[in-house]
C-alpha positions in Angstrom: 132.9 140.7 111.7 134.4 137.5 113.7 132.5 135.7 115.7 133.2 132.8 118.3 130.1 131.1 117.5 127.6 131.5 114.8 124.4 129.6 114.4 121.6 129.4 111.8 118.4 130.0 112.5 116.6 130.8 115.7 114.0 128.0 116.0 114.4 125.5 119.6 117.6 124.2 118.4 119.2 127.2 117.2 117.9 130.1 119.9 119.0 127.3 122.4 122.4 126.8 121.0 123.3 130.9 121.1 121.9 131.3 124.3 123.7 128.3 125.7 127.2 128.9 124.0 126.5 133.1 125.5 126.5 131.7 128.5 129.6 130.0 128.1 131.3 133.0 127.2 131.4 132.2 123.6 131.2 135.8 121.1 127.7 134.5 119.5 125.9 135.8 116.6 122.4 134.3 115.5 121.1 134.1 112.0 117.4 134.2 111.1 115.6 135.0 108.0 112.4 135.3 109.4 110.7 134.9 113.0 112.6 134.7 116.4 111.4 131.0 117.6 111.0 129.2 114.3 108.5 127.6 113.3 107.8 125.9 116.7 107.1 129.1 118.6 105.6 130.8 115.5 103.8 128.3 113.5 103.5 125.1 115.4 103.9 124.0 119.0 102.9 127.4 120.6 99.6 128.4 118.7 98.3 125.2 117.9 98.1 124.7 122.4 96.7 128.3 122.1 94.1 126.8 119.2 93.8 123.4 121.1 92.9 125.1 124.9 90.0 127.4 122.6 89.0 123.7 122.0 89.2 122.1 125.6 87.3 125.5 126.9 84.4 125.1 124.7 84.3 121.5 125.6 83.9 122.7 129.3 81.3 125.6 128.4 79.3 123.0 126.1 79.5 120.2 129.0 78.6 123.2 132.1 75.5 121.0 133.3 77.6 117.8 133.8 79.8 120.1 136.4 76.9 121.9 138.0 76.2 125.1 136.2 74.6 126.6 132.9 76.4 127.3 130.0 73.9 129.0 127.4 74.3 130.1 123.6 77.7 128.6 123.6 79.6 129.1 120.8 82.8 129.5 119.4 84.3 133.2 117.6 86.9 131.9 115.1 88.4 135.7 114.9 89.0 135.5 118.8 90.5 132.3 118.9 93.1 132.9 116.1 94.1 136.3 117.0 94.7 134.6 121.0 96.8 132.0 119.2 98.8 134.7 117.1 99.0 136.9 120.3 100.4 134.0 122.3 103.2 133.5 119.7 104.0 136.9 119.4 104.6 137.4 123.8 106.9 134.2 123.2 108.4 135.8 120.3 108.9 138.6 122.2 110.8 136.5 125.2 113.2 135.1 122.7 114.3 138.2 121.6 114.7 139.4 125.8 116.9 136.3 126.1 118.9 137.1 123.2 119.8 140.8 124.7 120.2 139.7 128.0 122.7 136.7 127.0 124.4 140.2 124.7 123.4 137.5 121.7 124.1 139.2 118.3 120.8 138.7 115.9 121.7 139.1 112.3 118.6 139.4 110.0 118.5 137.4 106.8 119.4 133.9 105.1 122.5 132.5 106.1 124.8 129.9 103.9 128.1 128.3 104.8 131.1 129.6 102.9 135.0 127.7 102.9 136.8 128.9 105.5 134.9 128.7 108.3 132.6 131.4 106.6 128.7 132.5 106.7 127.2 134.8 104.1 124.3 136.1 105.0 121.8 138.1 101.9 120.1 140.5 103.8 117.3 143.1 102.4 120.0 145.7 101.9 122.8 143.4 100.4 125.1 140.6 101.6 127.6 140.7 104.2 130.0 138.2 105.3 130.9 137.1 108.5 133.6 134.5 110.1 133.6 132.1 113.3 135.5 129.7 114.8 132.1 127.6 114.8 128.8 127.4 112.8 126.0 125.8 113.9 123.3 124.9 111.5 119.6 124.9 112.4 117.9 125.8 110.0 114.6 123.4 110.7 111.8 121.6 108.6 109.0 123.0 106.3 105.8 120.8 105.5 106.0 118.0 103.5 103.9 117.6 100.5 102.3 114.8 98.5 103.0 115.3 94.7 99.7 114.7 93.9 98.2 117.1 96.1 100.1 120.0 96.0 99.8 122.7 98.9 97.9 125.9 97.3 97.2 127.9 100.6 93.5 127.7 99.2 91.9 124.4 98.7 95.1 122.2 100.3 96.3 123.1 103.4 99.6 122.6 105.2 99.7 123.7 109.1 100.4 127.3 108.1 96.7 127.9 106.6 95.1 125.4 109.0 96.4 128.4 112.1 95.0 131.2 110.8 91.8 130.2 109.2 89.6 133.2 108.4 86.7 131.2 108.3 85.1 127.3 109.3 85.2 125.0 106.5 81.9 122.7 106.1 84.3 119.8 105.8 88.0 118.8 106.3 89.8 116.0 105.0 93.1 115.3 107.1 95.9 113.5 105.3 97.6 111.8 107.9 96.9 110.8 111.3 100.3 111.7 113.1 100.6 114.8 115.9 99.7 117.3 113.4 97.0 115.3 111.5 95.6 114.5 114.8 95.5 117.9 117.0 93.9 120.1 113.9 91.1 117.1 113.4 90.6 117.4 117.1 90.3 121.2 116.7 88.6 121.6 113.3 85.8 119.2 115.1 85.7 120.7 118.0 84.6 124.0 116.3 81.7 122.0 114.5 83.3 121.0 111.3 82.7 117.6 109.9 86.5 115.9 109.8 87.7 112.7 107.7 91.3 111.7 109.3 92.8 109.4 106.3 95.8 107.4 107.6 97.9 105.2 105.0 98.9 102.7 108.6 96.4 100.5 109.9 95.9 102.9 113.4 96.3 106.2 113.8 99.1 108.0 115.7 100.9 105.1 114.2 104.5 105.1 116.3 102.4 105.4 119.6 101.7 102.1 121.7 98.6 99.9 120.2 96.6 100.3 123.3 97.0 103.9 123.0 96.3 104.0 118.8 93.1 102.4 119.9 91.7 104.8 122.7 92.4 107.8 120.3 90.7 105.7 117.5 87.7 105.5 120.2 87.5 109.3 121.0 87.9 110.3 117.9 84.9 108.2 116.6 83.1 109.2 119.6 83.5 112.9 118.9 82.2 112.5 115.1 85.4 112.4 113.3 85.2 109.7 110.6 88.5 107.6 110.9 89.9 106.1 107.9 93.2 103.5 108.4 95.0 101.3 105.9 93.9 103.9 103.4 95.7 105.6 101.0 95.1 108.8 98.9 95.5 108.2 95.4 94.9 111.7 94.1 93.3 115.0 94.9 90.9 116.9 92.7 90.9 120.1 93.7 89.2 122.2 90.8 85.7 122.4 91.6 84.3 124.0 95.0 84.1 120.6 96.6 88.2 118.4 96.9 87.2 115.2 95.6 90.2 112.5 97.1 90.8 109.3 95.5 91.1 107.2 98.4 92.3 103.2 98.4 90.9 101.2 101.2 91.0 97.4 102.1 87.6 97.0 100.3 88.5 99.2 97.6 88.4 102.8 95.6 86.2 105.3 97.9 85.8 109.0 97.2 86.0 111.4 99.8 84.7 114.7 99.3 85.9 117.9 101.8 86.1 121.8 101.3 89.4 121.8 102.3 92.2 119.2 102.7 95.1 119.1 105.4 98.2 117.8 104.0 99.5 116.5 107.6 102.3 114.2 106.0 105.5 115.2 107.9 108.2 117.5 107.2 111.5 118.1 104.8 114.9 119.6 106.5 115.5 122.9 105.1 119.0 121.8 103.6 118.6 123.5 100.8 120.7 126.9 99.9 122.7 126.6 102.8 126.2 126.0 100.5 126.6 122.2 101.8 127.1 120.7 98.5 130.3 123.3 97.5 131.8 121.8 101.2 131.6 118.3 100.0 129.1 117.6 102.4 126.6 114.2 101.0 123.3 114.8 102.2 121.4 111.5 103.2 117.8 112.2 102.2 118.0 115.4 103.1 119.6 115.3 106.2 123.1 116.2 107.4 125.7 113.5 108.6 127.0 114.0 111.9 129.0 112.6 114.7 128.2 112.0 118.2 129.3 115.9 119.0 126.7 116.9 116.3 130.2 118.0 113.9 129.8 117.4 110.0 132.8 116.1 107.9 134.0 120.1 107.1 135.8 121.1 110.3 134.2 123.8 112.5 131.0 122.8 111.0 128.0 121.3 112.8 124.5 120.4 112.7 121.4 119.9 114.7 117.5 119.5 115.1 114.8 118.4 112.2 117.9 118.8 109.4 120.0 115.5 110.6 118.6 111.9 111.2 117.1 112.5 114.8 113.2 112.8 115.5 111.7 115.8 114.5 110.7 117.2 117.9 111.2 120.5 119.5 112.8 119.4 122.8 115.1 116.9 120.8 116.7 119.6 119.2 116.9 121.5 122.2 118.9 119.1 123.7 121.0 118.6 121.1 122.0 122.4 121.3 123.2 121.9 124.5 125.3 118.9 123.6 126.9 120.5 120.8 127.5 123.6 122.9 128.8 122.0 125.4 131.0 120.0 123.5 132.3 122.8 121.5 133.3 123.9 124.9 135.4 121.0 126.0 132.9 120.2 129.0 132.0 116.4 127.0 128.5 116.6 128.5 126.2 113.4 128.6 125.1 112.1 125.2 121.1 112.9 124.3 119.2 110.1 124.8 117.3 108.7 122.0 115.8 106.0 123.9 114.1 108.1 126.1 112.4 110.8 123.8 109.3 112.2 125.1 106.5 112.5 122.6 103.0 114.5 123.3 99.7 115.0 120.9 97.6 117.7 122.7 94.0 116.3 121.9 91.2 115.6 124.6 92.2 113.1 126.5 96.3 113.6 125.6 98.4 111.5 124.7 102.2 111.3 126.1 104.7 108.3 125.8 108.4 107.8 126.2 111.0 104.6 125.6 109.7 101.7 123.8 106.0 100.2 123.4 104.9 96.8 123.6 105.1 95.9 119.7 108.4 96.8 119.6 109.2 94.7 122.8 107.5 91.8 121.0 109.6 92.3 117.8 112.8 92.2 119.6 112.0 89.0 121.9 112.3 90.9 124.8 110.4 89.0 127.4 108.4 91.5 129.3 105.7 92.4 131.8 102.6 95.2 131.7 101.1 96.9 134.1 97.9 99.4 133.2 95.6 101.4 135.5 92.7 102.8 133.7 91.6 106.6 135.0 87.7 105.0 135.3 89.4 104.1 138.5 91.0 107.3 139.8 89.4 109.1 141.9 90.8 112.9 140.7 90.1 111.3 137.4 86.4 111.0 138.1 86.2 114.7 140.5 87.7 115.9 136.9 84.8 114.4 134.7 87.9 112.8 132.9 88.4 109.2 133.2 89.4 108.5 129.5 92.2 106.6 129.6 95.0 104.8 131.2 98.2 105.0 132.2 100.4 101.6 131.0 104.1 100.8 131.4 106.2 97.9 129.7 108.8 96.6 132.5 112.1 94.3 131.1 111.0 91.0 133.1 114.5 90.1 133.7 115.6 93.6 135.2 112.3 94.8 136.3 113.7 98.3 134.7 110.5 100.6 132.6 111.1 100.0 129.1 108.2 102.2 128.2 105.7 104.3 129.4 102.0 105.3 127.9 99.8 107.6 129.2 96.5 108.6 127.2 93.9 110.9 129.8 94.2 114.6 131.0 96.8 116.6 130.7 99.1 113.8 130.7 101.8 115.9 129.0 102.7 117.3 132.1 102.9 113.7 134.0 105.6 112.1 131.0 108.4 114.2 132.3 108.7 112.5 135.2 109.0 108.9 134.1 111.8 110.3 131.5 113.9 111.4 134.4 113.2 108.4 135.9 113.9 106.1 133.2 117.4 108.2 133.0 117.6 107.3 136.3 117.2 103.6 135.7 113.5 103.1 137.8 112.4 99.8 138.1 108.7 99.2 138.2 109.0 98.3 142.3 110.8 101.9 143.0 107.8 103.1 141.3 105.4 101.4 143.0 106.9 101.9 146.3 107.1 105.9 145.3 104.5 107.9 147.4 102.3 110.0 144.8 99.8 112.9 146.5 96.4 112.0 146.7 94.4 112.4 144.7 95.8 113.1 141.3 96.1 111.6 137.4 100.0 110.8 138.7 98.7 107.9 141.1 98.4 106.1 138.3 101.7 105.8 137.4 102.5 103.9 141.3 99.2 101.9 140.5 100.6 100.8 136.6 104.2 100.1 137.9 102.2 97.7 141.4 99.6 96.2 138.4 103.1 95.1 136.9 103.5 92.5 139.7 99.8 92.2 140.6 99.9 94.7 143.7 97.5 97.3 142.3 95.2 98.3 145.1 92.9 100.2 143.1 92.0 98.0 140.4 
């Protein structure tokens, strides 16, 4: 069978890519070994916000007196919320597959690898079957990462699979890392009433987000019970008795940390492996494939996109790079992805959103530069909300007056970051922002009031 365009695996880069390249008339053919989505829509994004809203719901039940009504006997059903979570991947699941028979997208069912020749074998359950195109697209994703001395079991040490589908409340959770992942499951697993240890080898946690923000989610954590641990590293796990034991190195020395379960939240490895790139002469680089601007690897016809090349590992980043490649393929020589202007989200209570650089890296660069913050204490939807946690704070280029970087920690900020990223695109300078009319009230004032504080015009503050 000869196809225009084939791509592997069906996670946001890849379902993105056939889809796209469909609608651009291309003869497209999909390989997946497992679940329509990948792991985003199956085992990551999409149930963990199904998981995280259980959370924020239960926070609104437990809290009813504070908003004028009685909430009794309040407690959470573990079975419920999981099987809401699975059932919310499986409708989007579902969707995927819709798109790919309305864009006439051919699904192929089994593990794909890249023959000479502009060829992809695929092993199926009933044998393996060749096919050709005139382009591959490979994306094939990430899989946790583990720490060699704490292997993931599936029984004492988790990874984000086991941490989804929990049949029952551990007494006590030990996270391993404090980055998105670490941080939304400790937020969960706490919310449902189990004692959490976050353990973060960096001296804050969500370490690539803005200091100002590290700090507020190191205060809410605190607040909510979670014991935070930074500049600590684990040493070793000892998993053979009923209790984990972790051998943990702190500033003031060895401490012992004892949990029933452990999350291994250290990142994720490309899954480069099996896919026939060494035979092609193709040199991995820690993993990851090389590629050009277009996304196309050294072997012609070949490329790559999403968590397996040197890009951040995010979910809309390799959507975008579908498109790109796509697009390319098709001689339309779209716009480049922006990599400055990456939005990034952790779905705790209050959220956390941020896009373009913070104010340490402005600092390490010698950029001279301004900030402007408005804190949601003094918004008034904010405060109608019972949700003033937070701030919103921008870094402006002093020279230019052009947003360098935006941070937003407070409710349901995730939906707010969009549109600074199309501004930024855009080129916004703090005064367009500030002169921008914003409905009142809302959480999005506060951007107009950040981008006025950065030239001392804030009303409201």
């Amino acid at each position: 069978m000869k196809y225009d365009v084939i791509v592997i695996g069906a996670g946001p880069g890849g379902y993105v890519a056939a889809i796209r390249a469909a609608q651009l008339g291309f003869n497209t053919a999909v390989v997946e070994r497992s679940e329509l989505g990948g792991i985003c829509l199956n085992w990551g994004c999409i149930p963990t916000k199904a998981l995280l809203k259980s959370a924020q719901a239960l926070h609104y039940a437990e809290r009813g007196a504070e908003y004028g009504f009685a909430a009794e006997n309040v407690a959470p059903d573990l079975a419920a919320i999981v099987a809401r979570s699975r059932g919310v991947s499986a409708t989007m699941n579902k969707g995927v597959e819709y798109l790919f028979k309305k864009n006439k997208v051919t699904v192929i069912k089994g593990s794909g690898k890249v023959l000479a020749g502009k060829k992809v074998e695929v092993t199926k359950l009933d044998g393996v079957e060749v096919f050709e195109a005139d382009h591959i697209i490979l994306a094939t994703g990430s899989r946790p990462a583990e720490l060699p001395f704490a292997p993931i079991d599936g029984e004492k040490i988790w990874c984000y699979y086991q941490a989804l589908v929990p049949e029952t409340l551990p007494k006590s959770l030990a996270v391993i890392g404090s980055g998105a992942i670490g941080s939304e499951f400790a937020f969960f697993y706490r919310s449902l009433g189990v004692d959490v240890t976050i353990i973060e080898f960096m001296d804050r946690v969500l370490p690539i987000e803005d200091d100002d923000t590290c700090a507020q989610v190191s205060r809410s954590f605190r607040k909510m019970g979670i014991k935070v641990m930074v500049s600590s590293a684990v040493q070793k796990v000892n998993s053979t008795g009923d209790i984990c034991r972790l051998t943990v190195q702190t500033k003031k020395g060895e401490e012992i940390v004892e949990a029933e379960k452990v999350l291994s939240a250290v990142g994720v490895r490309p899954n480069t492996e099996g896919l026939g790139l060494e035979a092609l002469g193709i040199e991995l680089n820690r993993g990851k494939v090389p590629v050009d601007k277009n996304y196309k690897t050294s072997v012609d016809g070949l490329y790559a996109i999403g968590d397996i090349i040197a890009t951040p590992a995010l979910a809309h980043v390799a959507s975008a790079e579908a498109i790109c490649c796509v697009e390319s393929i098709a001689g339309l020589h779209p716009a480049p992805v922006n990599y400055d202007n990456v939005p990034g989200c952790t779905y705790i209570t209050p959220e956390v959103a941020s896009t373009g650089m913070t104010e340490r890296k402005a600092k390490e660069l010698g950029i001279e530069y301004k900030v402007g913050k408005f804190p949601f204490t003094a918004s008034g939807k904010a405060t109608a909300a019972g949700a003033r946690d937070g701030f919103v704070k921008l870094v402006v280029d002093a020279a230019t007056d052009k947003v360098l970087g935006a941070h937003l920690v407070g409710d349901n900020v995730s939906e707010m970051i969009g549109g600074i990223v199309a501004a930024r695109n855009l080129g916004i300078t703090a005064k367009q922002l500030a002169a921008s009319m914003f409905p009142h009230p809302t959480m999005s004032e506060a951007l107009m009031e950040a981008a006025a504080a950065v030239h001392g015009e804030a009303i409201h503050i």
